[in-house]
GUVO-481029 format. One record per residue (C-alpha): y, x, z. Coordinates in steps of 0.2 Angstrom, whole numbers, plus 2048, in hexadecimal, padded with zeros to 3 digits. Layout:
BEGIN
YXZ...
END
This chain:
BEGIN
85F8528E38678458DA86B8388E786F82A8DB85D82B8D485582A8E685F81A8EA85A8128D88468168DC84980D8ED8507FF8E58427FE8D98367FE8E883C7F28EF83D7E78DF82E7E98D681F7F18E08237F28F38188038F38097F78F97FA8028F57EB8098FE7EE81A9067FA82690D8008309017F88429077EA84D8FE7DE8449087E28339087EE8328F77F581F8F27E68168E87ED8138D57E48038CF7EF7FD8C08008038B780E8068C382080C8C781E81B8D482F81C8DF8298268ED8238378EF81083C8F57FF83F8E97FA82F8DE7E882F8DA7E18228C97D181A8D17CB8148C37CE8118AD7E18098AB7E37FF89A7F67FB8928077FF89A8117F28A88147E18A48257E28998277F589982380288F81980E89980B80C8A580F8178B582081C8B68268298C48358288CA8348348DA8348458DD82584E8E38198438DB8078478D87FC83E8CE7EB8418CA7DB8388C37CC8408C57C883D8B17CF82A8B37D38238A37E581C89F7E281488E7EF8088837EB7F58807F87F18717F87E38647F97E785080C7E785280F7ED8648157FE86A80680687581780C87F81281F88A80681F89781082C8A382182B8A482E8388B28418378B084D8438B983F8498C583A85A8CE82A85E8D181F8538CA80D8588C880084D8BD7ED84F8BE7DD84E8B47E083D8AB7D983989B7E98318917E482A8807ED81C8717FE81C87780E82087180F83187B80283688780F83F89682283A89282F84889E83F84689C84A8508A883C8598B183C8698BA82D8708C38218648BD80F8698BD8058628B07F28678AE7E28638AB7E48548A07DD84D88F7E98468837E08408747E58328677F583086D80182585D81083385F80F84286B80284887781185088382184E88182E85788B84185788884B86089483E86689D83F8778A68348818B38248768AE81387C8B08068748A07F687C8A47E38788A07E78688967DD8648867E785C87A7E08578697E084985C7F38448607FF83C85080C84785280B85885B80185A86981086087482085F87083086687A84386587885186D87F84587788D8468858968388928A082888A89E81988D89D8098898947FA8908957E888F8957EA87D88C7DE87987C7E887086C7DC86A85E7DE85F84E7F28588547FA85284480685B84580986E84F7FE86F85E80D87486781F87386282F87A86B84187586484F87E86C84788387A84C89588383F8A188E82D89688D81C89F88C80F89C8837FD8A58887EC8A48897EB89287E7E088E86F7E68868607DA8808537DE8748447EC86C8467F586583880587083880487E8437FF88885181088A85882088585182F88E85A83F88285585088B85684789386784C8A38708438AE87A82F8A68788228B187F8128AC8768028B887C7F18B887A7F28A88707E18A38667E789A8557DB8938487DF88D8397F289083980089984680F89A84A82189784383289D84A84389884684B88784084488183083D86E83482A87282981C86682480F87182881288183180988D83981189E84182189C83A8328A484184189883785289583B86389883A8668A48448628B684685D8B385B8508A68558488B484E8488C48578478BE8698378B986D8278C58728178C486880C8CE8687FA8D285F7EE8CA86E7F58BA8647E98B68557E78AC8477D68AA8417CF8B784C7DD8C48447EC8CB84E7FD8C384A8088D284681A8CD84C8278DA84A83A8D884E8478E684C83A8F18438418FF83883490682D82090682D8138FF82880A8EE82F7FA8F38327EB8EC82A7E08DB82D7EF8D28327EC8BF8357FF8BC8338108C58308208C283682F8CF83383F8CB83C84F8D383D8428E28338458EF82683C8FA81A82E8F482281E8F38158118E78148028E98097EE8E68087F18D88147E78C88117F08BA81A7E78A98167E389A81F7F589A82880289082880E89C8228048AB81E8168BA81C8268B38248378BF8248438BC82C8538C382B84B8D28258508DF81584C8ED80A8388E980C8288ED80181C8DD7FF80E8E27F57FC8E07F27FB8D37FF7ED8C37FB7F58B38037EB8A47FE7E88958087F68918157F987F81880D88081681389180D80D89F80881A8AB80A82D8A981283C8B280E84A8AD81985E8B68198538C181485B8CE8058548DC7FA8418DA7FC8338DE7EE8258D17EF8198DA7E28058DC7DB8018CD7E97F78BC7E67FC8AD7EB7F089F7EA7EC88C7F17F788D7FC7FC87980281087B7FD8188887F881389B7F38228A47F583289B7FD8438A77FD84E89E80785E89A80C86B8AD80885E8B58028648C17F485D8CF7E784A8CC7EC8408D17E08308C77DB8238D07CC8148D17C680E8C47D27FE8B97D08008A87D37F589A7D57F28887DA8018877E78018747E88158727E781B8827DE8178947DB82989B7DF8378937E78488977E885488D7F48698927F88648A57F386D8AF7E38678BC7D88558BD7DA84A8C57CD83A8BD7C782F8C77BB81D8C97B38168BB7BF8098B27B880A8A07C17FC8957C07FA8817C680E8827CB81D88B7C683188E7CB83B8837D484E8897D785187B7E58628787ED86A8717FF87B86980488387D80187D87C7F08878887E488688B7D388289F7D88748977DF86D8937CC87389D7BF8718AF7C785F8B37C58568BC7BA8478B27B58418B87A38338B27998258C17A08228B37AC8178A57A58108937AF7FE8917A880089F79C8118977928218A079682E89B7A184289679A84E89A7A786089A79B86E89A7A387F89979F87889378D88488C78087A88477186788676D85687C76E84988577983B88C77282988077381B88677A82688678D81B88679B82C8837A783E8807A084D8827AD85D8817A786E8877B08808857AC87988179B88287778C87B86F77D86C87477F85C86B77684B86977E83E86177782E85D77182586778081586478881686B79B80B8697A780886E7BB8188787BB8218717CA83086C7C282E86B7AD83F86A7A984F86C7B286086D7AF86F8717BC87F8747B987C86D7A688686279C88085978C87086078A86185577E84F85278784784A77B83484777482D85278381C84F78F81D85479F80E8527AD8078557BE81685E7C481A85E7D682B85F7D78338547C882C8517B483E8527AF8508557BA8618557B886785F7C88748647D08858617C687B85C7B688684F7AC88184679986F84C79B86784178D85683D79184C83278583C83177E83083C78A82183779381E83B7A580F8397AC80983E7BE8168467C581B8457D782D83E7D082C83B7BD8408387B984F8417C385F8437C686584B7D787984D7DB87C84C7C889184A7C188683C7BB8888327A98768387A486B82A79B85982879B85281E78C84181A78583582278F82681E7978208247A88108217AF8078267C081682F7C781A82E7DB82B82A7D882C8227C48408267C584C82D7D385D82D7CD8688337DD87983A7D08808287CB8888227BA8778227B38718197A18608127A685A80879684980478E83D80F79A82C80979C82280D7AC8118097B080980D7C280C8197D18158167E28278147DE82F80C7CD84480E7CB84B8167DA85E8187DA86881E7E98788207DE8858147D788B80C7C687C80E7BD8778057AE8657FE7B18607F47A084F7EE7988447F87A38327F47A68287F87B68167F47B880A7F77C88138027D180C8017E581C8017EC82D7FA7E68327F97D58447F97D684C7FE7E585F8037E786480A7F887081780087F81B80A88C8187FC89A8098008988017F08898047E688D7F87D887E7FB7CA87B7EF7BD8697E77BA8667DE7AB8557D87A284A7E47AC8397DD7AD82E7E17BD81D7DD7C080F7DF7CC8187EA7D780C7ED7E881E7EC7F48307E47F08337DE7DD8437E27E084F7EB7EE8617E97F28667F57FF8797F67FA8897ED7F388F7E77E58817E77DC87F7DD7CB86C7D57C486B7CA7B485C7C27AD8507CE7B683D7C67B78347CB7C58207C87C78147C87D481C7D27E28107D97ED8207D57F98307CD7F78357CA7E58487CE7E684C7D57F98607D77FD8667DF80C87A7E18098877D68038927D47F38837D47E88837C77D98737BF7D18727B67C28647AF7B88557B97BE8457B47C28377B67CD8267B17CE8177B37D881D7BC7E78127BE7F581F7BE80382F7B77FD8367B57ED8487B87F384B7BF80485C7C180C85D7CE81B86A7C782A8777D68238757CF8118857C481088F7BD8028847C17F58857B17E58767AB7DD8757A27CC86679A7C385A7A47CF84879F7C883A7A07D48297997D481B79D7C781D79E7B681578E7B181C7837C182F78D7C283A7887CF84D78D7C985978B7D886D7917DB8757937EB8867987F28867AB7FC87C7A980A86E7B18148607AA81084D7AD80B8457A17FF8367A07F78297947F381D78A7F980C7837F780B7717FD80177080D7F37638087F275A81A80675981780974881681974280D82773581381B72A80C81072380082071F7F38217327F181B7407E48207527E582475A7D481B76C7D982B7737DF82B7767F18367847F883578C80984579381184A79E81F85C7A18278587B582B86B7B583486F7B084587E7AB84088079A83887B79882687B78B81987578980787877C7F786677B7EE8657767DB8527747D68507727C484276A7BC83B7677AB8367567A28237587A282475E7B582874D7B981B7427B181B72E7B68267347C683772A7C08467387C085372B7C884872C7D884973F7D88517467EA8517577F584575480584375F81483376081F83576683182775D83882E74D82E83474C81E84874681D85174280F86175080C87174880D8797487FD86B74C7F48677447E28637487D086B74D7BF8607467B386974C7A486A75F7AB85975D7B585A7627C685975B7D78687617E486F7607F487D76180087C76D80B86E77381687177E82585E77A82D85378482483E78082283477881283D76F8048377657F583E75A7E883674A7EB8347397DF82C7277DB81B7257CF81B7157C580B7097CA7FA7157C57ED70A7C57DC7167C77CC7107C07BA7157C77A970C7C27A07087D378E7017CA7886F77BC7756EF7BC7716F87AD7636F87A57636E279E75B6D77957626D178676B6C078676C6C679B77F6C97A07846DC7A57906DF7B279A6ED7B77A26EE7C87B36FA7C97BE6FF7D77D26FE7D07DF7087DC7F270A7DA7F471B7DE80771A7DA8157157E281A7067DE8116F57DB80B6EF7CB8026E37C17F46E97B17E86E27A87D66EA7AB7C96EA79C7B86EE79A7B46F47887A06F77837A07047747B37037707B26F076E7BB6E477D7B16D87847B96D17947C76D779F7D06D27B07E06CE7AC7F16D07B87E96D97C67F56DC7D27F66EC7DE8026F27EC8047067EC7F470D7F27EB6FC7F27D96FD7EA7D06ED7E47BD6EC7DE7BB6DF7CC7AB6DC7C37AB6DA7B179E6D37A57956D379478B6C679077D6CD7837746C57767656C776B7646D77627726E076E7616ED7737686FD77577270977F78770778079570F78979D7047947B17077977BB7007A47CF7037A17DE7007AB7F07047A37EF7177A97DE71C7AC7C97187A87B771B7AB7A971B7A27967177A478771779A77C70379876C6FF7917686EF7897556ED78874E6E177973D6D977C72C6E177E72A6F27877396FE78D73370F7947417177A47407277A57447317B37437457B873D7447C973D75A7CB7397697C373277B7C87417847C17457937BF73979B7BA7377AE7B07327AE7A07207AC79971E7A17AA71C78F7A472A7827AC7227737B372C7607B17297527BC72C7407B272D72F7BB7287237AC72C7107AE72B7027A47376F47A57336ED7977296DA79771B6E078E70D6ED78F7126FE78270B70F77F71A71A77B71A72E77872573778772B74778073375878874276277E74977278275A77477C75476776E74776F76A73776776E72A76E77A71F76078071774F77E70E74378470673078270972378F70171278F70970679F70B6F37A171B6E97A67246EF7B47166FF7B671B7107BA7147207B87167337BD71373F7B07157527AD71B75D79E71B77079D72577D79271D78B78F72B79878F7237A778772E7AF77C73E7A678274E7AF7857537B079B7627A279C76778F79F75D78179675F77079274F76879675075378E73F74979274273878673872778073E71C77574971378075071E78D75273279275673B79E75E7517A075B75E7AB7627707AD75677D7AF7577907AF74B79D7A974B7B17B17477C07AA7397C67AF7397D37BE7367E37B97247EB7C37267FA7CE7148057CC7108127D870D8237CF6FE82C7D37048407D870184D7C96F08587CC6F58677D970285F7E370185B7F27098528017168497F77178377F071E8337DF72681F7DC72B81E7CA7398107C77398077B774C7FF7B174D7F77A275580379475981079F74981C7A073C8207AF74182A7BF7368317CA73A8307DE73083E7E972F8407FB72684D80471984480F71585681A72285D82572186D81F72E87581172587780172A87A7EC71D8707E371E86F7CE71C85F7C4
END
């Protein structure tokens, strides 16, 4: 076969590997498989022991390029080694091969756990795939295969999955708990499926894809089964869908298949009958007159599926608990669904589907469906009666074929009621208000129609129009609906919405492939997935307020008018404008966003227009563009935690005017010329020295990225205001940029009438900062004094001056004693940074006893520092040396007192102790000259409130504080004694303050026994 492919794989022999590996190659002696490897030749691989990761550079670990290759493993391990960002690649890989066999490996946390491409006859068995990020299996174009004995579980995706195959076979292989379908064929002819058990995987059993010709047998499913046909669903379990009539009728199932231990009754071309009892699923295709009743189909995926099928009786059937649908009816026509309950099933109850007409649907119970009770999609004149809908109601959906037919042909009266309030289906209406008291409004080629002040709630949709024009929604509360709180649909235009509250929802605020010119004013939406999705353009978006969910304003649609809006603590973006139109061109003006947990703002189109927009604290990017042509003026953004503006490399020739970024109270307003570019700002490094010491930043330092290869270039503008600048003098103002060093921008200086800082312009792109000059700062700090002193003795104060601005300078340096000057060092002179210690003096006299502040100044800054002057005869120090704090209360608080006399005479002086100023203790010293004592006072803190205190210990000349802390006092935890009569059980009772006693018990004897207390 395929000569080109042989000579390639001898190439790569050559090239890479050389083929230099222990063994022959034969059953007996197969080629030893240490580590990841390219397989070129043919003969029996065999993994010796656990491989971790994929080849250096690649994206696979053991890749076969030969035919007749079999690799096996003996329960080796091939497990992915990836980093946070890293693709874990797939761990076996075979393109354009034939008869390929691989073996008992355990394959686990990579991309895809086997990847065939162009495969025939491979023979693939005895494997575990488990944990795999993607598929377990994944076969495209792959015929002839054998897939047998394999367990494959735990997978992201499906556990297999195969494309455009043909003739294979899987049997005897065990899918469990795949996040999506345990096994998944898309347009694939003639497989068989048999003898394989399915258990809880997220989407189904077996989804058949547009496939022809399946054979499924003897299949055990759990949990869901199997679909058929073409409809790509979220979670599906049996489930025929498609497009075509062969998708359906073609394949052979027969009842040794079982969902839930129950057969699967699969009948195809039927005329007639009845389905017999205790089926575990149905599925009619290509059937008539057939009858099923007194079925129970629950804990599916689809429980009733038609296909194709007309003309058949639906009654009396329980369907409840299916993790996709509970019933299906595709191109299918003329049915009765009747006297049935539908009940918790994950999405839908009953879905009529695609050409579907005249089904009737009545006296139906439904309830707790999580999307919608009912759901009609590209289908005409179905009847809906006397169903009472509970949790969720209608929903007339629509597809590209949408037509009006598709809306306004159905009989939908009020016998039906969602949570017991009727349903409004008018169509073709002229004129009118709709009755309160809806439990579901949906209005069709209606006209001047009024709804308002209507409260409704879990209805799927609560209010929709299509094909409406100039119709009031006004004063209504709408919540907890799955599908949308309020829509204007398909070909709605001059919908006035205005004044509701949504809250909830899973999208709040709608319009989809309206004619457009609808305006939503004044209302407030809170908790909703989506707060506003407005896909038909030519919207009025003014004064909405929306306060949390996922998504804030979301607008694929142009020329929109988007004005005063406010959006608050949504987790994802607050306003995002994206889609495939040319020229999107919405205006933005005075929206505020705040506190969004993505993008403030996103700009995935052209032509768009934002004025005087403030964004706040982006969990993101504060405004994020990714097109051209867009114009910025005057917003501003603070606090982002990414970027505050970030330019994608296909974002060109966007303007930006006055674009403020920073924080609020240290704002950085910048304008530049269309470029791409991301900017935000940035916190000075601390260990970041700058050019030298001559330079002060202002707080404005900016951080700038080119995120184009091409060439890009930028004139910045930072403004500033007055008190931003203190001493720094304005005329010494310039643009700098660090890039290891700082450089001074060419052509860079300062308006100092309009305030800001510019430059020429900058094409090499890192961290920015305006930079300028202090004047001279001459900083004070007192060193020591030799306090305490004698009157008529001189005091001296020592301090340390340093010029911590830029420049030199020359001040005068004063020492003031309680607000009165009594000497100075004049003229000192000091370079920047220079530091200089002086001593200053005041000499005392007789009768200066007492304590003073001593105040040493320079021109810009002081210190202060409290002097005694002792007066003849005793003088008493004191001194705290330590204290027992904390302590609880009653517990009395011991102080440890260091008493000295400095005095020149011998003097017996009371030392007292206050708490908070109040006192608490006392005692009598006597000491001699130049004597000290150590001393001890308690408070006694009975009766005091747990808290800080301010202990003070004084004597008549000096005093001394201290901080101490008193606890509450621990609450005591008393063992109970057991009540008379019980036995072998221990009871602790738990005292908490103001709460009440609780009793814990514990049997102490191994045997059960009820004891009473």
């Amino acid at each position: 076969m395929k000569k080109s492919i042989l000579v390639f794989g001898i190439i790569l022999t050559v090239i890479t590997m050389g083929l230099a590996l222990p063994g022959s190659g034969t059953d007996l002696d197969p080629y030893q498989v240490t580590e990841c490897m390219n397989i070129t030749e043919t003969g029996i691989y065999e993994i010796v022991n656990d491989i971790n990761g994929t080849q250096n550079e690649e994206s696979y670990c053991i890749r076969i390029f030969s035919d007749d290759v079999e690799l096996r493993a003996n329960g080796s391990t091939l497990e992915a080694e990836y980093g946070e960002e890293e693709s874990p690649g797939d761990a076996v890989y075979s393109l354009n091969t034939e008869n390929v066999s691989i073996k008992d490996l355990v394959i686990k946390g990579y991309n895809n756990g086997i990847y065939l491409d162009a495969v025939d006859g491979a023979n693939i068995s005895g494997n575990t795939l488990t944990h795999n990020q993607d598929w377990g299996m994944y076969l495209s174009r792959v015929s002839g295969t054998e897939v047998i004995g394999n367990e494959i579980s735990n997978n992201n995706r499906d556990g297999i999955f195969l494309r455009d195959g043909s003739n294979n076979l899987f049997e005897d292989n065990d899918f469990s708990s795949n996040d999506g379908h345990g096994l998944y064929l898309f347009s694939s002819f003639g497989d068989t499926i048999r003898d394989n058990s399915f258990s809880n995987n997220d989407r189904s059993a077996v989804f058949l894809r547009e496939t022809e010709s399946s054979i499924l047998t003897n299949n055990s499913m759990t949990g869901n089964g199997v679909i058929l046909g073409g409809i790509r669903s979220q979670a599906d379990a049996a489930f025929i869908a498609g497009g075509s009539l062969e998708h359906w009728n073609t394949h052979e199932i027969d009842t040794s298949n079982t969902v839930n231990g129950k057969p699967v009754y699969y009948w195809k071309n039927q005329v007639g009958g009845t389905v017999p009892e205790g089926a575990g699923q149905v599925i009619l295709a290509n059937s008539t007159g057939v009858t099923v009743e007194n079925q129970e189909l629950s804990q599916n995926t689809i429980g009733l599926s038609l296909g194709f099928s007309n003309n058949n009786n639906i009654k009396n059937v329980t369907i409840s608990g299916n993790n996709q649908r509970g019933a299906v009816l595709y191109s299918s026509s003329e049915n009765e669904v009747k006297e049935s309950t539908f009940s918790s099933n994950s999405d839908v109850g009953l879905l009529i589907w695609m050409n579907s007409e005249n089904n009737i649907v009545y006296n139906n119970s439904f309830s707790n469906n999580v999307r919608s009770a009912i759901e009609i999609y590209s289908s005409i004149n179905s009847t809906i009666r006397e169903n009472e809908m509970d949790g969720s109601g209608v929903y007339i959906g629509f597809r590209g074929n949408d037509i009006l037919p598709h809306w306004n042909t159905h009989e939908i009266d009020t016998s039906n009621t969602v949570n017991g309030k009727p349903v409004y289906y008018w169509k073709n209406q002229v004129g009118g208000t709709v009755p309160e008291g809806a439990g579901q409004v949906i209005l069709a080629n209606c006209t001047d129609v009024i709804i308002q002040n209507q409260e409704i709630n879990s209805a799927s949709a609560a209010i929709t129009t299509a094909y409406s024009e100039r119709i009031l929604v006004k004063n209504n509360t709408v919540s907890e609906n799955r599908w949308h709180g309020i829509g204007a649909l398909r070909g709605s235009q001059n919908i006035n919405i205005t004044r509701n509250t949504a809250s909830n929802n899973n999208r709040a605020l709608v319009t989809f492939n309206t004619a457009g010119g609808s305006s939503f004013t004044h209302n407030t939406i809170n908790q909703n997935a989506v707060s506003m999705y407005l896909t038909g353009g030519s919207n009025y978006v003014f004064n909405n307020s929306v306060f949390g969910g996922t998504l804030g304003l979301y607008i694929p649609s142009p020329n929109n008018e988007v004005l005063s809006n406010y959006v608050n603590d949504v987790d994802r973006e607050g306003i995002k404008v994206y889609g495939s139109w040319s020229n999107i061109e919405n205006e933005f003006i005075d929206n505020v966003v705040i506190n969004s947990g993505g993008n403030g703002v996103v700009l995935e189109t052209r032509k768009n227009t934002m004025v005087n927009n403030t964004i706040l604290d982006s969990g993101g990017n504060g405004v994020h563009i990714s097109k051209r042509n867009n114009l910025l003026i005057d917003n501003k953004v603070f606090n982002s935690s990414e970027w505050d503006f970030y330019s994608e490399s296909t974002s060109t020739q966007n303007s930006i005017e006055n674009l403020t970024i920073g924080s609020q109270q240290n704002q950085t307003k910048i304008s530049f010329e269309p470029v791409r570019i991301a900017l935000r700002t940035a916190s000075p490094d601390p260990e970041l020295d700058l050019p030298s010491e001559n330079h002060r930043d202002i707080g404005h330092y900016l951080e700038l990225t080119n995120t184009s290869n091409l060439s890009s270039s930028i004139n910045l503008r930072v403004h500033y205001q007055e008190e931003e600048i203190g001493e720094i003098r304005q005329d010494t103002l310039a643009m700098w940029r660090y890039n290891g060093e700082w450089n001074k921008l060419e052509e860079s200086g300062v308006n100092t009438e309009q305030k800001y800082v510019y430059s020429g312009q900058v094409t090499e792109f890192s961290t920015f900062a305006p930079l300028g000059a202090f004047e001279p700062f001459f900083q004070v700090e007192i060193l020591e004094t030799n306090s305490p002193v004698a009157e008529q003795d001189t005091l001296q104060v020592t301090a340390n001056i340093t010029n911590i601005g830029d420049l030199q300078g020359t001040q005068n340096i004063t020492l003031e004693i309680n607000g009165t000057e009594e000497s100075n060092y004049p003229d000192l002179i000091l370079n920047e940074g220079e530091s200089q210690v002086v001593t200053l003096n005041w000499t005392t006299e007789e009768g200066n006893a007492g304590n003073y502040q001593a105040r040493v100044s320079s021109e810009n800054d002081h210190d202060t520092e409290e002097v005694v002057v002792m007066g003849p005869g005793p003088f008493f120090q004191v001194e705290i040396l330590e204290t027992n704090s904390p302590v609880e209360e009653t517990e009395m608080l011991s102080v440890e007192i260091n008493v000295t006399n400095i005095g020149d005479s011998q003097g017996t002086q009371n030392i007292t102790l206050k708490a908070d100023g109040t006192q608490v203790d006392l005692s009598s010293i006597t000491l001699d000259s130049d004597e000290s004592e150590q001393i001890t006072l308690q408070w006694d803190t009975t009766g005091v409130n747990p808290g800080v205190y301010t202990l003070n210990v004084s004597s008549e000349d000096d005093h001394d504080t201290y901080n101490v802390e008193v606890l509450e006092k621990a609450v005591v935890v008393t063992p109970i004694t057991p009540a008379s009569g019980i036995t072998g059980i221990s009871l602790t009772a738990l005292l908490l303050a103001s709460i009440g006693i609780y009793y814990y018990f514990q049997n102490t004897k191994k045997e059960e026994r009820a004891k009473s207390l």
